[in-house]
C-alpha positions as a Markdown table, in Angstrom:
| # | Residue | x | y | z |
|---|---|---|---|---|
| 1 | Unk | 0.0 | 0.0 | 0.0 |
| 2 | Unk | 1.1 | 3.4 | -0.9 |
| 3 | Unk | 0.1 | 7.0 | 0.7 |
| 4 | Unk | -2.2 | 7.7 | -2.5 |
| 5 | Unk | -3.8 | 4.2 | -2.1 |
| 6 | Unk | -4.9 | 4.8 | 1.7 |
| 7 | Unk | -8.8 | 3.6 | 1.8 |
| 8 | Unk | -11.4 | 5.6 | 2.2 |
| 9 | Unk | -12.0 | 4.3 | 5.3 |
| 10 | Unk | -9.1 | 5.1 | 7.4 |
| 11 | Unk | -9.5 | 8.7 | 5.7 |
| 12 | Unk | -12.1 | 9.6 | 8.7 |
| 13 | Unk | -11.0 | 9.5 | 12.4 |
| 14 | Unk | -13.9 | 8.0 | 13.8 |
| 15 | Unk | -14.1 | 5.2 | 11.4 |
| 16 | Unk | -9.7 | 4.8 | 12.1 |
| 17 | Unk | -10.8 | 4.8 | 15.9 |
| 18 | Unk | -13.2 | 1.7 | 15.3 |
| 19 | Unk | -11.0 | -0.1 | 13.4 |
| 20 | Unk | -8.5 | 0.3 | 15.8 |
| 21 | Unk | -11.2 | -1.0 | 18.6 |
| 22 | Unk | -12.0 | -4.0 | 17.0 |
| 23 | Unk | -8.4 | -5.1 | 16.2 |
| 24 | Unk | -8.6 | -6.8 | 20.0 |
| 25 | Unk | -12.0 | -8.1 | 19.4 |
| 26 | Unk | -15.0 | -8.1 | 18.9 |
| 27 | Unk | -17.0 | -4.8 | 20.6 |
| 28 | Unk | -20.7 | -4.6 | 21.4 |
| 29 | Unk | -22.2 | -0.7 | 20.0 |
| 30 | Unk | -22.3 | 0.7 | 23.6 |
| 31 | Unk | -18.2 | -0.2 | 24.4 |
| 32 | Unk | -17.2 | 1.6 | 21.0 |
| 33 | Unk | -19.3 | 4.9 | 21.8 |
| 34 | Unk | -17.7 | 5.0 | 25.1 |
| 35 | Unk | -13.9 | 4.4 | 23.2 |
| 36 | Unk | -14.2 | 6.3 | 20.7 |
| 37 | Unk | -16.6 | 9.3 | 22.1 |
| 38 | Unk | -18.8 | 9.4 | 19.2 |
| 39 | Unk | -22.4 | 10.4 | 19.3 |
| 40 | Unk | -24.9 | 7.2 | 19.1 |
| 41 | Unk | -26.2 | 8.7 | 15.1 |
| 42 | Unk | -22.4 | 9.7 | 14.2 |
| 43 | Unk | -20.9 | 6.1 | 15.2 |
| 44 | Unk | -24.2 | 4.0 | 13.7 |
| 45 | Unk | -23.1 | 5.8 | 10.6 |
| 46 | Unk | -19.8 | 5.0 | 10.2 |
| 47 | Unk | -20.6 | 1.4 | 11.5 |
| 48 | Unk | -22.6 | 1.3 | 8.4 |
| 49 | Unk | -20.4 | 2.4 | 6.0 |
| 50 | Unk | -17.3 | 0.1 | 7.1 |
| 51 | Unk | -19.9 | -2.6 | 6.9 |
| 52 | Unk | -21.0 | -1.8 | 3.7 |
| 53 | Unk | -17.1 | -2.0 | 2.2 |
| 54 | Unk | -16.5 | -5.5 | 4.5 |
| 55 | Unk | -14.4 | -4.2 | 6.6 |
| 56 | Unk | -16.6 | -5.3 | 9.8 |
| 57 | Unk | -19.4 | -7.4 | 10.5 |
| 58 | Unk | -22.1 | -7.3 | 12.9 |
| 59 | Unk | -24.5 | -9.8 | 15.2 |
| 60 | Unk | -27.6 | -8.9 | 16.5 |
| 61 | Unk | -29.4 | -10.5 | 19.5 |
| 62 | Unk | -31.8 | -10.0 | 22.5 |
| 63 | Unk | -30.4 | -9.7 | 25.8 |
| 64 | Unk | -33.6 | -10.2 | 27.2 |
| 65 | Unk | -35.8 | -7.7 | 25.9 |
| 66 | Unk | -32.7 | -5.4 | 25.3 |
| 67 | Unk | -30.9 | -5.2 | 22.3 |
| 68 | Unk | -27.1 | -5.5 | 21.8 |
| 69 | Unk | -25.4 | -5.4 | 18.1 |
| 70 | Unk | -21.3 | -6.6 | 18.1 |
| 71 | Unk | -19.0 | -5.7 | 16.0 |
| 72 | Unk | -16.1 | -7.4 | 14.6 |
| 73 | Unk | -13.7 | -6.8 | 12.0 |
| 74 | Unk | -14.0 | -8.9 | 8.6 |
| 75 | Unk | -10.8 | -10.7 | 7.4 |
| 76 | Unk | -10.9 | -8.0 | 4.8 |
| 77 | Unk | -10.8 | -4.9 | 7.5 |
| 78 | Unk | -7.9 | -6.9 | 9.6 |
| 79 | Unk | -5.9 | -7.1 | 6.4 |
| 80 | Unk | -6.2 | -3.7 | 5.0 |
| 81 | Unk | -5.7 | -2.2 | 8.4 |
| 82 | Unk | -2.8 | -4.5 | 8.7 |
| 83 | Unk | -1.2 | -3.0 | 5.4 |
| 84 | Unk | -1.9 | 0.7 | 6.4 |
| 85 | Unk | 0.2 | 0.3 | 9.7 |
| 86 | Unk | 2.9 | -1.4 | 7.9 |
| 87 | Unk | 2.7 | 1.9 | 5.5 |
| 88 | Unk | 2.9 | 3.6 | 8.3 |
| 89 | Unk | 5.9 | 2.3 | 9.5 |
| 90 | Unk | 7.4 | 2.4 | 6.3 |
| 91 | Unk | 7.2 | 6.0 | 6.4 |
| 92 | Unk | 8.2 | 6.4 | 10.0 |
| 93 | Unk | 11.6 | 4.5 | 9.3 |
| 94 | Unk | 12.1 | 6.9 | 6.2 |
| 95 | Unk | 12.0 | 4.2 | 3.6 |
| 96 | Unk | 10.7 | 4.7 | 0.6 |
């Protein structure tokens, strides 16, 4: 991966932030609003559109009469994120 070819995806904070999150594991929607400090409408958003491009899936059950949705990253998100820190790090060393 080059600087030019950085996804979409990782071009938004929030949507970096929940990536990040979910490289440890699998996190239910009310753990990632309290990591990343998103609004409940600004973090269902960008939940949706990392969905939408594979990079996470999500589960949803009733915890008794509550709902709980869980996240976890695709094989796809693990990989590109993967290849964006190793970018990273290519550019931290001064490599080229």
């Amino acid at each position: 991966m080059e600087l030019y070819e950085i996804p979409a995806a990782f071009q938004s904070r929030l949507r970096l932030a929940i990536v990040a999150a979910l490289m440890t594991g699998p996190k239910d929607f009310t753990t990632l609003t309290k990591l990343t400090d998103a609004t409940p409408g600004n973090l269902g958003k960008q939940l949706e559109l990392l969905e939408v491009d594979s990079f996470l899936s999500c589960r949803r059950e009733l915890l008794g009469r509550r709902p709980r949705t869980t996240y976890c990253l695709t094989e796809t998100g693990r990989e590109t994120f993967l290849a964006y820190v190793r970018m990273l790090e290519k550019i931290a060393g001064g490599e080229t």
